[in-house]
C-alpha positions in Angstrom: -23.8 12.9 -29.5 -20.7 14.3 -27.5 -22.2 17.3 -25.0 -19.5 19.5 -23.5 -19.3 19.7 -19.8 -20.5 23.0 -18.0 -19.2 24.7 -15.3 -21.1 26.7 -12.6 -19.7 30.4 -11.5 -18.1 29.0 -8.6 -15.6 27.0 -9.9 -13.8 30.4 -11.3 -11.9 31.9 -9.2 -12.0 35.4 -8.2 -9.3 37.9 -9.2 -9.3 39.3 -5.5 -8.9 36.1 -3.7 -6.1 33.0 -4.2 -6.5 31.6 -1.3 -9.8 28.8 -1.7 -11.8 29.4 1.5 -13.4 26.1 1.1 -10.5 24.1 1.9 -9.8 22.8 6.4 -6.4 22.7 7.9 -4.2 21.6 7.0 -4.6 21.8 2.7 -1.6 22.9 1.0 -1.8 24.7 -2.0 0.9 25.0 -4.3 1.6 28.3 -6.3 3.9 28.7 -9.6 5.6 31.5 -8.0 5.9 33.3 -5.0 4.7 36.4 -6.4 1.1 35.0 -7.0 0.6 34.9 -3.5 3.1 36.9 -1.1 1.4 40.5 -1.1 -1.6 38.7 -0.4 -3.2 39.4 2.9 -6.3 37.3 2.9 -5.5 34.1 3.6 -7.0 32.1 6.7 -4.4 31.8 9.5 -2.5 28.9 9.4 -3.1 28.5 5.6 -0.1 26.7 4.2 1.6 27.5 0.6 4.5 26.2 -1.4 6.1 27.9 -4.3 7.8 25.9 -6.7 9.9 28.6 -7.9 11.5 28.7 -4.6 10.9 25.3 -3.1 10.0 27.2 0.4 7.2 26.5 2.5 5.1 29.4 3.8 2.5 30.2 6.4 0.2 32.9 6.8 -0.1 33.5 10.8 -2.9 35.9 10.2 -0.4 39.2 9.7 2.5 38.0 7.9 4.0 35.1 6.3 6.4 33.0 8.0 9.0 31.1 5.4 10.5 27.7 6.2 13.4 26.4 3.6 13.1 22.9 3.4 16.4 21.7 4.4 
């Protein structure tokens, strides 16, 4: 017999948050865009981000995000 796996609730993520709050310094976590994550205002400080669609590093300083192009 072939059983599906399950998931628990709290491997969804939630709509309000994209920033995993169970991850230590220093995690990178990669986005898609920039868009998915550059209003956001949430993040830990000193969380770190790349977006592919822009090939930029980011990192949320606990007001803003700073932007580093990897040159």
């Amino acid at each position: 017999m072939f059983v599906l796996p399950t998931f628990g609730l709290g491997v969804i993520a939630s709509p309000l948050s994209v920033f995993d709050s169970s991850l230590t310094f220093p995690t990178i976590q990669v986005f898609d865009n920039e868009s998915e994550f550059i209003d956001q205002t949430n993040a830990p400080d000193y969380t770190i981000v790349h977006a592919k669609d822009t090939d930029k590093l980011y990192v949320y300083d606990g007001a803003k995000w700073v932007v580093y192009n990897q040159d």
